[in-house]
C-alpha positions as CSV (number, residue, x, y, z in Angstrom):
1,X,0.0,0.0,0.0
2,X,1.0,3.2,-1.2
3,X,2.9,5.4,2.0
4,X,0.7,8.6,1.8
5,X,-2.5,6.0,1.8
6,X,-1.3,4.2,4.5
7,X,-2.3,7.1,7.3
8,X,-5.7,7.1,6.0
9,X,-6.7,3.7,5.9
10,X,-5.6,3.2,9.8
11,X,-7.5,6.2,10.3
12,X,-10.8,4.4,8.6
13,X,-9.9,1.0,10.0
14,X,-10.1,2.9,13.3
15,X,-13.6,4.1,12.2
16,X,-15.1,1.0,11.7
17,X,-14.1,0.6,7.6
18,X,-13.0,-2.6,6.9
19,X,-10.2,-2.1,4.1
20,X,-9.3,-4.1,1.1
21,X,-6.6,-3.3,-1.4
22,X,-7.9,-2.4,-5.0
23,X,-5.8,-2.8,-8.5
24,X,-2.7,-1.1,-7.6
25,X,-1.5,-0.1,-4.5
26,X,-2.8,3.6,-4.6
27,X,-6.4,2.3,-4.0
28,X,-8.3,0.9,-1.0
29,X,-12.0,0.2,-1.0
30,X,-13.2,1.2,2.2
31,X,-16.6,-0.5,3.6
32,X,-18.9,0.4,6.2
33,X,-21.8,-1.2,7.5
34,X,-23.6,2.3,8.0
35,X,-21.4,4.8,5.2
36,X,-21.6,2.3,2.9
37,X,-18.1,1.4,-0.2
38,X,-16.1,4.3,-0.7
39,X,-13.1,4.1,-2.7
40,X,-9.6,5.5,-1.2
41,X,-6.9,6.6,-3.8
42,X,-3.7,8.5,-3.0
43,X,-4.1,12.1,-5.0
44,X,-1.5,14.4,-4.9
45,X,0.1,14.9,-1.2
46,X,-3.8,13.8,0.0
47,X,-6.5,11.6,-1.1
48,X,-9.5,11.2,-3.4
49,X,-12.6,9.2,-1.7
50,X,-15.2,8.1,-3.9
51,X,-18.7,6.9,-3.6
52,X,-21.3,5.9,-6.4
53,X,-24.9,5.3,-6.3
54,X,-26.8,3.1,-9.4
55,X,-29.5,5.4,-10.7
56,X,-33.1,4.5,-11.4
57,X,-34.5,4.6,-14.9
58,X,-35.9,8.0,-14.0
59,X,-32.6,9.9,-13.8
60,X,-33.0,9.4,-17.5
61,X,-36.3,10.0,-18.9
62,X,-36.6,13.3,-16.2
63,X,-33.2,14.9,-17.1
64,X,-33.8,17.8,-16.3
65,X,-35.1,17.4,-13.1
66,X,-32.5,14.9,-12.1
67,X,-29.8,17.6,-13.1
68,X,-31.4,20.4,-11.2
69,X,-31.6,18.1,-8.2
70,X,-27.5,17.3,-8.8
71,X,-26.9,21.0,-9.0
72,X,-29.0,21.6,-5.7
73,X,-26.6,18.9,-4.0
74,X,-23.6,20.8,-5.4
75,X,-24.2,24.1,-4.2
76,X,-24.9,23.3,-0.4
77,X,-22.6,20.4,0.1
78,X,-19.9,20.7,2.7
79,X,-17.0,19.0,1.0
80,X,-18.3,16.3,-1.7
81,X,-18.5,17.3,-5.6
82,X,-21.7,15.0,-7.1
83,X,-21.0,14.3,-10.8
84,X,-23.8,13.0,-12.9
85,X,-22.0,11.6,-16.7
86,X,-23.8,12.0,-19.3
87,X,-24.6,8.2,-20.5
88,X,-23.9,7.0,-17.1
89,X,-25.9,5.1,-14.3
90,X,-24.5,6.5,-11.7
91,X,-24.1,9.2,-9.5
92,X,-20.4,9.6,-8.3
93,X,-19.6,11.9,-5.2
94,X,-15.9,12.9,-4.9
95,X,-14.5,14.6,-1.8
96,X,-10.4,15.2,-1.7
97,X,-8.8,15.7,0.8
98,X,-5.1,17.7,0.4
99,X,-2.4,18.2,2.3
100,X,-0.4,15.9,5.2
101,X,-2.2,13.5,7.5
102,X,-3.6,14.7,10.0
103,X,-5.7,13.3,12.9
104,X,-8.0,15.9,13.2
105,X,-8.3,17.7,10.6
106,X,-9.2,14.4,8.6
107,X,-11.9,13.1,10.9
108,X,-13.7,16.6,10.6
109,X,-13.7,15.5,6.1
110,X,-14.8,12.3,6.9
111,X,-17.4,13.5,9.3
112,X,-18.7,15.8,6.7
113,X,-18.2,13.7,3.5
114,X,-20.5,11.0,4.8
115,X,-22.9,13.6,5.8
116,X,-22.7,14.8,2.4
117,X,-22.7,11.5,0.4
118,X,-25.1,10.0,3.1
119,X,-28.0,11.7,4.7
120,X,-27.7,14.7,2.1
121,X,-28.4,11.8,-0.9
122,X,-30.9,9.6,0.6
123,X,-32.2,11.9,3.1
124,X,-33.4,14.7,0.0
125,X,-36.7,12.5,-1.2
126,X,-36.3,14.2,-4.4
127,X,-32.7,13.1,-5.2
128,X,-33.9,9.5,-3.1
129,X,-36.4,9.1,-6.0
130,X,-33.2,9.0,-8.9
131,X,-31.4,5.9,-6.5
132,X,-32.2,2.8,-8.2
């Protein structure tokens, strides 16, 4: 496992994430019984975590709608970035997470990323209704 990763994934483990190493040694998947799979890469001096939910049939036929709801999570999120592709069926949430280790400073992201890619997704009835 990649040095810079290393940190983080003790820091999860400590959490209650079980970890398992992905494709190359910059990559964790990180599960949780309550947060859910959240992948860990090293990125930059810091690290990338990424969720993804599967989207329902309606993300596509109400576009527009589903979009505006995206948008809606963007602009009052506390440290995740939602990203809907355009032929995709999922919804990815991205939160990074720059700079040295550190104990506290990191459990405050964490805290707020699985707020944000969480209770913010499937706690908003209108984005709840795009989750397939």
């Amino acid at each position: 496992m990649n040095p810079v990763l290393k940190d983080y994934a003790t820091h999860l483990e400590f959490l209650g994430y079980e970890i398992t190493p992905h494709d190359d040694e910059n990559t964790v998947l990180a599960k949780h019984a309550t947060h859910g799979s959240t992948f860990v890469k090293s990125y930059l001096s810091g690290v990338l975590l990424q969720q993804y939910y599967r989207l329902s049939d309606k993300a596509k036929t109400a576009r527009a709608e589903f979009l505006e709801a995206v948008n809606q999570l963007n602009s009052s999120s506390n440290v995740a970035t939602f990203v809907a592709g355009s032929g995709d069926d999922l919804l990815r949430i991205d939160g990074i997470f720059l700079g040295a280790y550190d104990r506290a400073k990191f459990g405050l992201f964490i805290e707020k990323y699985n707020y944000d890619a969480g209770e913010r997704v499937l706690g908003n009835e209108t984005v709840r209704g795009f989750i397939g």
